[in-house]
C-alpha positions in Angstrom: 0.0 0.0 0.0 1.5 3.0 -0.8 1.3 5.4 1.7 1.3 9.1 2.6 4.9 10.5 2.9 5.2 12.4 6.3 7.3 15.2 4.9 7.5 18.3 6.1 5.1 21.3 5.4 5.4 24.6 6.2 2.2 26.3 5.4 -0.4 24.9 6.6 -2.7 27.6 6.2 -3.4 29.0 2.3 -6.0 30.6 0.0 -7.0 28.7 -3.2 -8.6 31.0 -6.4 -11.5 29.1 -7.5 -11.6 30.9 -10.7 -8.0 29.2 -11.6 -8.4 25.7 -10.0 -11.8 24.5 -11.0 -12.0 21.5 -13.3 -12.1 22.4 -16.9 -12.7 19.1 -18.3 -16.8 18.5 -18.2 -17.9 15.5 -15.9 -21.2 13.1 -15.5 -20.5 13.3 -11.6 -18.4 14.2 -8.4 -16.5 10.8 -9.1 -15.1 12.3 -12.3 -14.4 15.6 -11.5 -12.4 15.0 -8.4 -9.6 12.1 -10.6 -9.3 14.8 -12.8 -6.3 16.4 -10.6 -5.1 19.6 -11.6 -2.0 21.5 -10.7 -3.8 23.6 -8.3 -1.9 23.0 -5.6 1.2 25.0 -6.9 -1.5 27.4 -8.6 -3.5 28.4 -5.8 -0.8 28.1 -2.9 0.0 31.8 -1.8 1.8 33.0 1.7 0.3 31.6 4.9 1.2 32.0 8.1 3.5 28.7 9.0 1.7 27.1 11.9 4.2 23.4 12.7 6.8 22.6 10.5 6.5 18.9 11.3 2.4 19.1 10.1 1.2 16.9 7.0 -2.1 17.5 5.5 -4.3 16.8 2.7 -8.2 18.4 1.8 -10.8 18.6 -0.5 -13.9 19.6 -1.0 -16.2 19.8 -4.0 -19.7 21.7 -5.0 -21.8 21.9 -7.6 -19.0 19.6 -9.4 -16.1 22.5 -8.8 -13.4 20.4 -6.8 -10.7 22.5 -4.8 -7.8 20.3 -3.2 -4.5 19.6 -1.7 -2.5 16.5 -1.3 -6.1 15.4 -2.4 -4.4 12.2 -3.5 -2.5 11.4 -1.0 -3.2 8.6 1.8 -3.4 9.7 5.2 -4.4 7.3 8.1 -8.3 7.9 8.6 -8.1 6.8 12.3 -11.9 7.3 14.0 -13.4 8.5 9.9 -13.1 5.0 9.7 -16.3 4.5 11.1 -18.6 6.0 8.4 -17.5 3.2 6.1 -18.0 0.9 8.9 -21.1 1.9 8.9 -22.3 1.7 5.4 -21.2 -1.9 5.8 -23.3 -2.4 8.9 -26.3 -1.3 6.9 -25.6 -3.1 4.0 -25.4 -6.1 6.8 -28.6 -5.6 8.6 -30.3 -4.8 5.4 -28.9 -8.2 4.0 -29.6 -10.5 7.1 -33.3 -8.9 8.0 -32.2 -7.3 10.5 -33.4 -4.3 12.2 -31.9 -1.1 14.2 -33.6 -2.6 17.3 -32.6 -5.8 17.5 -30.0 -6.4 20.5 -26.8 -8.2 21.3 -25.6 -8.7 25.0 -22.6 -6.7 25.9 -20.4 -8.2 29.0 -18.4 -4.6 29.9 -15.2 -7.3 31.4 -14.6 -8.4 27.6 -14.7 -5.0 26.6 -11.4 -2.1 26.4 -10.9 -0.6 29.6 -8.7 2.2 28.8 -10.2 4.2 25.5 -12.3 6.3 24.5 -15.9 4.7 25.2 -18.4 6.6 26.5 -20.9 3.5 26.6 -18.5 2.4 29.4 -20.0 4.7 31.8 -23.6 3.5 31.4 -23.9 0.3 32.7 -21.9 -2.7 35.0 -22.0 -6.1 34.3 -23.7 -7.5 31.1 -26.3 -5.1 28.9 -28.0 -6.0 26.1 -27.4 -2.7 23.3 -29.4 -2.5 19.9 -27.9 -1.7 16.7 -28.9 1.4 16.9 -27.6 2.8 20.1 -24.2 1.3 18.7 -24.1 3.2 15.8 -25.1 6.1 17.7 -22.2 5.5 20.2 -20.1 4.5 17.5 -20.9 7.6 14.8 -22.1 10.6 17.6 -19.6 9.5 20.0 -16.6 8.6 18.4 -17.1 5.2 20.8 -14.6 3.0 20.1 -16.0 -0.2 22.2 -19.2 0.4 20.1 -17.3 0.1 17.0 -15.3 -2.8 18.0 -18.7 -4.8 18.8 -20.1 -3.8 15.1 -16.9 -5.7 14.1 -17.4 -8.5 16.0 -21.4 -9.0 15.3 -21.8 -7.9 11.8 -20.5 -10.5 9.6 -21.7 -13.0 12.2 -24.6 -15.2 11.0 -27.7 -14.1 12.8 -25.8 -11.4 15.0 -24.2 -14.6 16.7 -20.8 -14.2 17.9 -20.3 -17.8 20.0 -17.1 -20.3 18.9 -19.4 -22.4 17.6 -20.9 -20.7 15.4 -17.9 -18.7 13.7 -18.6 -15.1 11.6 -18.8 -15.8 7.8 -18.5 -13.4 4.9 -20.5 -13.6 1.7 -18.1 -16.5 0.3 -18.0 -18.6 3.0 -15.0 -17.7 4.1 -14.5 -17.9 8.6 -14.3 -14.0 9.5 -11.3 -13.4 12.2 -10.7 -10.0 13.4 -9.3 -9.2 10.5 -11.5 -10.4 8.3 -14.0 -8.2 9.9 -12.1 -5.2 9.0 -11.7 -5.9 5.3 -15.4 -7.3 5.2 -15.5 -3.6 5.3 -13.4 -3.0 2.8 -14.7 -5.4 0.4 -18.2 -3.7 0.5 -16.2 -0.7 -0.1 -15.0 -2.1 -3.1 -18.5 -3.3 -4.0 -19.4 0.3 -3.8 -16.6 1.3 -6.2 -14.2 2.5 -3.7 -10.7 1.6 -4.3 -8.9 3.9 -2.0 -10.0 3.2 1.3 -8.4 0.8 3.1 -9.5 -0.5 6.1 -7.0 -3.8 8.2 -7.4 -3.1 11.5 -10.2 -3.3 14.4 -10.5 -1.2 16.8 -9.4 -3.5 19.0 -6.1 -4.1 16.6 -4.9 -0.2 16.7 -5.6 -0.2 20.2 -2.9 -2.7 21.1 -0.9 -1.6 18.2 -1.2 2.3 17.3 1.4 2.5 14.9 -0.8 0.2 12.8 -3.7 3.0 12.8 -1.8 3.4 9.1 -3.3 0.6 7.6 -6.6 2.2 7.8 -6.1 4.9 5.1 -7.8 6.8 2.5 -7.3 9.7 0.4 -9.0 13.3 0.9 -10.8 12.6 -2.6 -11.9 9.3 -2.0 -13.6 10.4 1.4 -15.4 13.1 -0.1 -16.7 10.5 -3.1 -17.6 8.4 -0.5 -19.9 10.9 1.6 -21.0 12.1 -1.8 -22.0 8.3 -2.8 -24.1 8.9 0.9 -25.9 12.1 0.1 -27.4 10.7 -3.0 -28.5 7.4 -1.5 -29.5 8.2 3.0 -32.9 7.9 1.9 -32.6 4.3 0.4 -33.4 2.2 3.3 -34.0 2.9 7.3 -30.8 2.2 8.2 -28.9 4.7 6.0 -31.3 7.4 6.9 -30.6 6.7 10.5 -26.5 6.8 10.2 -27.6 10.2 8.6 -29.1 11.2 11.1 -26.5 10.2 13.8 -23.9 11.7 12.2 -26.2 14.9 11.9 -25.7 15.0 15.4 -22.1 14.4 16.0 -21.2 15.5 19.2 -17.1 15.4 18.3 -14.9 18.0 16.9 -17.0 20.8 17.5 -13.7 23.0 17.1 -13.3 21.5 13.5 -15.3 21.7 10.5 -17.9 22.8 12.5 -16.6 25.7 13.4 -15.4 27.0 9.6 -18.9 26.4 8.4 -21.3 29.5 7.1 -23.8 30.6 9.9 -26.7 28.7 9.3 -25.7 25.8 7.8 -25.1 22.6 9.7 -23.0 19.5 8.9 -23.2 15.8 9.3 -19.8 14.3 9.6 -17.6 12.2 11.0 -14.0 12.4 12.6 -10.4 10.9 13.4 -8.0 11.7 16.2 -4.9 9.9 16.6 -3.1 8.8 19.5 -1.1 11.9 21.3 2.3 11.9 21.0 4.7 13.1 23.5 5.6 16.6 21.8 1.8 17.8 22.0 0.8 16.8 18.7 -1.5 14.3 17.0 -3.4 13.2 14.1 -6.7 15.1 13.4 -9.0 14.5 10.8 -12.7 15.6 9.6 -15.4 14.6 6.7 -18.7 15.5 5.9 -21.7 16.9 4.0 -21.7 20.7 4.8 -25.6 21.9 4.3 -25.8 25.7 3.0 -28.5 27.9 3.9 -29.6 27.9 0.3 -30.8 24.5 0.2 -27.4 23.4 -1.5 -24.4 21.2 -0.1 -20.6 21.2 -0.3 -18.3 17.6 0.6 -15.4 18.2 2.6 -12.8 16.3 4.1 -10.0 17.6 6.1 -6.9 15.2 7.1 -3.6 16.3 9.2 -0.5 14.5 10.9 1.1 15.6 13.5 -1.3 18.6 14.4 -1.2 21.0 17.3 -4.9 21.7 17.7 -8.1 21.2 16.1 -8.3 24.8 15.0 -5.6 23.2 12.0 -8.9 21.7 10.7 -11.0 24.5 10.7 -8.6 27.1 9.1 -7.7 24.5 6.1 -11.7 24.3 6.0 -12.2 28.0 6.2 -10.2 28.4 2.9 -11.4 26.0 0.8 -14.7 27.0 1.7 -13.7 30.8 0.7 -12.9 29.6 -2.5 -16.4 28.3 -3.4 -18.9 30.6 -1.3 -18.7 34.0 -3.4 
């Protein structure tokens, strides 16, 4: 897998000319346009204010088939973003196995990870049984990483089962480990048509190895085709139009994306922090559908290494959406 070089960028902060960086070839969709890479990245770059010499990032965003972008291209580790696709293959699974949001699995809190980011961990003791929907919930509005570790372990699983004896198959027959559940994942993503997304590793797998977070990747571009793909179809079936909604209400990176976005539009999105590193720094990335006032939308997605605050995000968002709001 090739992956993103880490080199060193100065400016992390920059104003793109729409006029000079739009696509001039014409498209039948956002797919399309955003392959058709430009050279708008030595174009459009003018001075910025350096903010970390040791930050990495890559962004896009696209409206009304205009694509802006950086590093666009490029892979960057999608860390918690991970979930959205995740998602899309849960509802693909409960859609497939007549299944619904409020069917339960029992949770046992000792089998689950002590020492992460779970929120879910603070609402019961003992065993509990959870529906698919407060997963997702947890998982998508909550950045909970238990919840999405379960979704690995159930989905895939004949009838939601999880027990020895009855091991977790995917479509070919083929006996689902752990990471088989993460590239059942990625093989709906290929199903979709997504070829750069990568997704190895659990939840559980990062956890116990966080330099591995890598080998969950994607590119800037292929994010925003994916949450494209999801505007066009969240009111196909229930279970899309719930994940929709749950990421509607994403209660994470408030200081992101969220906070570059035009008064009176909203966002549904998803995002990806990496694990803190003793200088001060991590990963921090964002995604989404940005809703305008006017009824229309933009796709954004927003990934950095290395970064010293959230407020990385929202300035990189701030200009590319200044270069398609005039």
């Amino acid at each position: 897998m090739k992956l993103y070089n880490m080199r060193k960028i100065v400016t992390l902060v920059y104003a793109l000319v729409v006029t000079s960086c739009l696509a001039q070839e014409p498209t039948d969709g956002a797919a399309r346009a955003i392959r058709g890479r430009s050279e708008m990245a030595e174009s459009c770059r003018t001075k910025a204010k350096p903010i970390s010499d040791n930050t990495s990032y890559g962004a896009c965003i696209m409206r009304n088939g205009s694509i802006v972008g950086f590093n666009e291209n490029e892979r960057f580790a999608m860390h918690s973003v991970m979930k959205f696709p995740q998602a899309l293959y849960v509802a693909d699974y409960l859609t497939r196995n007549g299944l619904e949001l409020d069917d339960t699995i029992v949770v046992d809190k000792a089998e689950l990870m002590q020492d992460t980011w779970s929120p879910m961990l603070k609402r019961f003791e003992g065993k509990k049984a959870f529906s698919y929907a407060e997963l997702l919930e947890l998982s998508l509005g909550q950045s909970d990483n238990n919840a999405s570790e379960l979704l690995f372990k159930f989905c895939g699983k004949p009838n939601g089962r999880s027990s020895e004896s009855h091991p977790s198959l995917l479509e070919d027959g083929q006996v689902v480990t752990d990471e088989g559940a993460a590239k059942a994942v990625e093989k709906y993503m290929r199903k979709l048509g997504f070829h750069d997304i990568h997704i190895s590793m659990t939840e559980e797998q990062m956890h116990k190895n966080p330099a591995k977070a890598i080998e969950n990747s994607s590119t800037p571009a292929e994010m925003v085709r994916l949450f494209e793909w999801f505007y066009h179809h969240k009111d196909d079936n229930q279970y899309l139009t719930f994940i929709w909604k749950a990421m509607a209400d994403c209660s994470t990176g408030q200081e992101r994306i969220p906070a570059a976005i035009p008064a009176n539009a909203h966002i549904v999105h998803k995002t990806g922090t990496g694990f803190p590193l003793p200088e001060g720094v991590q990963d921090m990335n964002d995604a989404g559908v940005i809703l305008m006032p006017d009824g229309s939308h933009a796709i954004i997605a927003v990934f950095s290494t290395h970064s010293p605050s959230e407020a990385v995000i929202a300035n990189i968002a701030r200009q590319l959406l200044d270069t398609i709001i005039k």
